[in-house]
MIVO-829619 format. One record per residue (C-alpha): x, y, z. Coordinates in pm, whole numbers, padded with zeros to 5 digits, always signed. Example, Ala and Ser with C-alpha at 12.3 -4.5 7.8 and 13.67 -1.06 7.14 Angstrom:
<nodes>
+01230-00450+00780/+01367-00106+00714/
</nodes>
This chain:
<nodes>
-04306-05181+02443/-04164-04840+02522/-04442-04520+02607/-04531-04346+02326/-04438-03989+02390/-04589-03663+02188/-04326-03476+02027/-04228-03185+02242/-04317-02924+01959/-04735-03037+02035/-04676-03134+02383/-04537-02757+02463/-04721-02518+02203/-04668-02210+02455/-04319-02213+02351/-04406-02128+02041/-04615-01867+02144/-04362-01746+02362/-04062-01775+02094/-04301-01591+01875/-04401-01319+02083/-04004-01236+02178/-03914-01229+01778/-04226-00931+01801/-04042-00759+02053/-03672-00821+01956/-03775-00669+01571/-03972-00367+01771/-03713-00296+01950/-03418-00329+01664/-03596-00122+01407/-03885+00112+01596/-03819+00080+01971/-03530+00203+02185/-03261+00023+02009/-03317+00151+01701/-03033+00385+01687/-02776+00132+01793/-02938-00061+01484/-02830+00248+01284/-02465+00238+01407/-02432-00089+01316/-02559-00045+00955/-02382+00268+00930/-02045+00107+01070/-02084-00249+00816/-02122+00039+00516/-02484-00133+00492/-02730+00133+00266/-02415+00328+00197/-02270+00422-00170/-01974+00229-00214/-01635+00446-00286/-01614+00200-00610/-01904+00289-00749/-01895+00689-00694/-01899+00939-00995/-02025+00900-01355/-01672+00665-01439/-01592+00557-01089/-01280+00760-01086/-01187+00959-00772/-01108+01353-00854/-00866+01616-00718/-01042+01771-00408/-01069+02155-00468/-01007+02178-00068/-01049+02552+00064/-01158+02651-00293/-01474+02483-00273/-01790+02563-00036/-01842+02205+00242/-02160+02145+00270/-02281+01885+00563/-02601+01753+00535/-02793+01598+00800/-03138+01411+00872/-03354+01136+00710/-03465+01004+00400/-03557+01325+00229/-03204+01447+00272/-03063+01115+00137/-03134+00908-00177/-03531+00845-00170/-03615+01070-00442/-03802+00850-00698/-03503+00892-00997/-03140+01010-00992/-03096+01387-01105/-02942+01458-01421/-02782+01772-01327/-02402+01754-01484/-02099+01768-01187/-01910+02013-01331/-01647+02126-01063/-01893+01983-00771/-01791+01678-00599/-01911+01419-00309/-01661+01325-00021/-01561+00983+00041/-01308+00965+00332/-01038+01148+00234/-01139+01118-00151/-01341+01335-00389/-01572+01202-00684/-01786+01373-00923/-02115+01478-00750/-02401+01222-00878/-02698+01005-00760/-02678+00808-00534/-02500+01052-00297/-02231+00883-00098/-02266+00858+00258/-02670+00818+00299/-02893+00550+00279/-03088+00481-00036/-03021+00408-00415/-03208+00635-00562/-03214+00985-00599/-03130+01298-00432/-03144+01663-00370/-02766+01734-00342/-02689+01732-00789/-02935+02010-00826/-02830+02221-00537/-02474+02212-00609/-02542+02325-00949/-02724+02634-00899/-02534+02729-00578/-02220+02647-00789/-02331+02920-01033/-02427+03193-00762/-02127+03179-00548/-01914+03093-00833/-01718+02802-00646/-01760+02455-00634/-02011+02274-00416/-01849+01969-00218/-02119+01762-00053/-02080+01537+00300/-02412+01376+00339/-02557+01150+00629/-02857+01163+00625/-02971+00820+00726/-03320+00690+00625/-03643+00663+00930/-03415+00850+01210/-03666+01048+01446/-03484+01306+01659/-03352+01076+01900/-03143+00903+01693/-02964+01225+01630/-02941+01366+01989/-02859+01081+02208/-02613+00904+02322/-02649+00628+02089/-02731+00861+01812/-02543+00917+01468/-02256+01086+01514/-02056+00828+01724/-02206+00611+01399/-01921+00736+01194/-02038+01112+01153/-01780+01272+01341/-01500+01014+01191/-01602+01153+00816/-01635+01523+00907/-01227+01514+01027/-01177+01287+00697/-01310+01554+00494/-01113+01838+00732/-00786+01629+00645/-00854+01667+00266/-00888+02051+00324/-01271+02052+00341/-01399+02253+00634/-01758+02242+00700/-01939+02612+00555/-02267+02508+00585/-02513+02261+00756/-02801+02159+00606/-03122+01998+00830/-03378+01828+00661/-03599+01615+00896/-03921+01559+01088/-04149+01299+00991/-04047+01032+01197/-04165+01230+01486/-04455+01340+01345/-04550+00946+01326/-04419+00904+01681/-04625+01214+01803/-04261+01382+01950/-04406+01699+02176/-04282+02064+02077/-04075+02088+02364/-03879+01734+02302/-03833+01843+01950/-03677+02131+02018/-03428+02005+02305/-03331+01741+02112/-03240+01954+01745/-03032+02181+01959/-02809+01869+02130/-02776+01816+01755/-02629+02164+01690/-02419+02110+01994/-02274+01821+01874/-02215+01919+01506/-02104+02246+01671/-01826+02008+01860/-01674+01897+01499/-01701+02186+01279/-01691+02476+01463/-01970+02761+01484/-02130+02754+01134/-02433+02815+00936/-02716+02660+00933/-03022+02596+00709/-03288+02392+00890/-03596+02328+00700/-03998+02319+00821/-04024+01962+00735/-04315+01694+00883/-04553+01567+00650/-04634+01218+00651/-04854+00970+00432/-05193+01116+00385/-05124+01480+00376/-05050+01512+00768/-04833+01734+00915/-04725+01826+01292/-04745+02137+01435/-04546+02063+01736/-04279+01966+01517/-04275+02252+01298/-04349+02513+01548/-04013+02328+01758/-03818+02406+01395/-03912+02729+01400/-03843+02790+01805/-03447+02659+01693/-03455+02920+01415/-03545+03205+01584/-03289+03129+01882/-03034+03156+01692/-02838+03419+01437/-02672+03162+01256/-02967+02917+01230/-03139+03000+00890/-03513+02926+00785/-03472+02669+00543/-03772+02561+00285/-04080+02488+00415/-04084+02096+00246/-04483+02050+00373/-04606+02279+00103/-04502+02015-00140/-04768+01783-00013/-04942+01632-00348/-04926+01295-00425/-04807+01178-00703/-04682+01510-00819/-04476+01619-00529/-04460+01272-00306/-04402+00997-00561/-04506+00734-00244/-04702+01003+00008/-04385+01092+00208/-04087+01097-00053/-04027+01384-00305/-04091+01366-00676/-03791+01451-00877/-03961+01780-00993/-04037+01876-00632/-03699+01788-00518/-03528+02024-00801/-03736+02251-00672/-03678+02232-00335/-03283+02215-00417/-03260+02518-00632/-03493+02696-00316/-03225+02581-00081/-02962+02723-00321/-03100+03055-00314/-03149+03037+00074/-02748+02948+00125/-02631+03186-00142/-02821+03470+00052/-02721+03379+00417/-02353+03318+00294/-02368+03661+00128/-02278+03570-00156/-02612+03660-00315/-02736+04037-00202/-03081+03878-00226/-03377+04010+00065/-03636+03809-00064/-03788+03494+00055/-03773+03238-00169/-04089+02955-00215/-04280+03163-00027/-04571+03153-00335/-04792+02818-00191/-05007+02782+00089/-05008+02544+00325/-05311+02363+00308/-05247+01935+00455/-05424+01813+00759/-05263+01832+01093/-05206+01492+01246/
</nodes>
């Protein structure tokens, strides 16, 4: 009679162990460690969490593009720029529209471009800017979902993801960039990003924007919190160090003095749909007075306090 021999999968358990332990660091790398932004290439590249040209507008149906009649408005950062906001906004098109490659569709949740399925700022903002400047609003957005700084400014960061690609795509249907908008920050608070490496890395990401549209305005907003009311003051002190550098970098809304939860954070860290209409019509005022189009010297959602617990 042959030896009986143990199956290997007893006989060797550290292989499990071991195969185990280098799944760990193969998902920490893909999704929270160093690699993290070439995960968001990838995604970006397959079209994975973005809206579908199909599926874009109220009927589907691509629009004329109101080109050089309309204001371009670029927006940049993380979740709370794309389409986390807990429902879609109701706020009609009317003349405003969302770029898809060389294609225009009536503006609507979810915004094409950024991760999510949900809702968004961008409706809202268009409308009441619409009204102020009285031209339509045409909305790039790529604002990708969990992006800390780095994923912006480096080398592996989102523009070679397809950013730069869609910013000439919109060019080529007569839609220059007018206006940048910056929402982001609370990735870094989580990852504890210093003032210093904050502010480095925010102005590589004006460089490189800089690179594709030419010198223009900016709206970059005070934006940190994270779950349980915290909020970083090296981040929004490196905000504020990029604003105040700069004459064409604008003071944007101060997002951490929404900081309730449920009423302004439907999950702790995403807006509400009331605070994200109110955020968006704040950021409409703000553009319509640095585009002087407005002959406004106030400061708009200046009224609340800030009032969370530093982290």
């Amino acid at each position: 009679m042959g030896r009986y021999r143990r199956p290997a999968t007893i006989r060797r358990p550290w292989l499990i162990a071991l195969s185990g332990l280098a799944a760990a660091g193969l998902l920490w790398l893909l999704f929270t460690g160093p690699l993290q932004p070439v995960v968001v290439y990838l995604r970006l590249t397959a079209g994975i969490d973005s809206y579908r040209a199909g599926r874009a507008g109220p009927q589907g149906m691509a629009v004329p593009c109101p080109g050089a009649a309309a204001l371009t408005v670029l927006v940049i950062g993380q979740s709370n720029a794309a389409n986390h906001v807990d429902r879609p906004s109701t706020a009609p098109p009317g003349r405003n529209v969302m770029l898809v490659r060389e294609d225009c569709y009536p503006l609507a949740d979810p915004v094409a471009g950024a991760t999510g399925r949900q809702g968004s700022l961008w409706p809202v903002f268009a409308e009441d800017l619409a009204r102020r400047i009285e031209r339509p609003i045409a909305i790039l957005d790529g604002a990708v979902g969990s992006t800390a700084i780095e994923s912006w400014s480096s080398r592996w960061g989102i523009a070679p993801a397809g950013l730069d690609r869609r910013i000439r795509e919109a060019d080529r249907a007569g839609h220059e960039i007018g206006l940048v908008i910056w929402i982001q920050g609370e990735s870094d608070n989580t990852r504890g990003t210093s003032q210093t490496a904050y502010a480095e890395g925010l102005n590589r990401v004006v460089a490189r924007i800089d690179a594709l549209t030419g010198e223009t305005p900016w709206l970059v907003t005070t934006t940190s919190l994270t779950r349980g009311g915290k909020f970083s003051p090296a981040v929004r002190a490196a905000q504020q160090q990029v604003i105040m550098a700069s004459p064409r970098i604008f003071p944007g809304t101060d997002t951490d003095l929404f900081d309730r939860t449920p009423e302004d954070r439907h999950d702790g860290i995403h807006f509400s749909r009331a605070a994200a209409d109110a955020i968006a019509r704040d950021l409409a005022e703000r553009a319509a007075d640095i585009l002087g189009e407005a002959g406004r010297s106030s400061t708009p959602g200046s009224a609340r306090q800030l009032t969370p617990t530093a982290g």
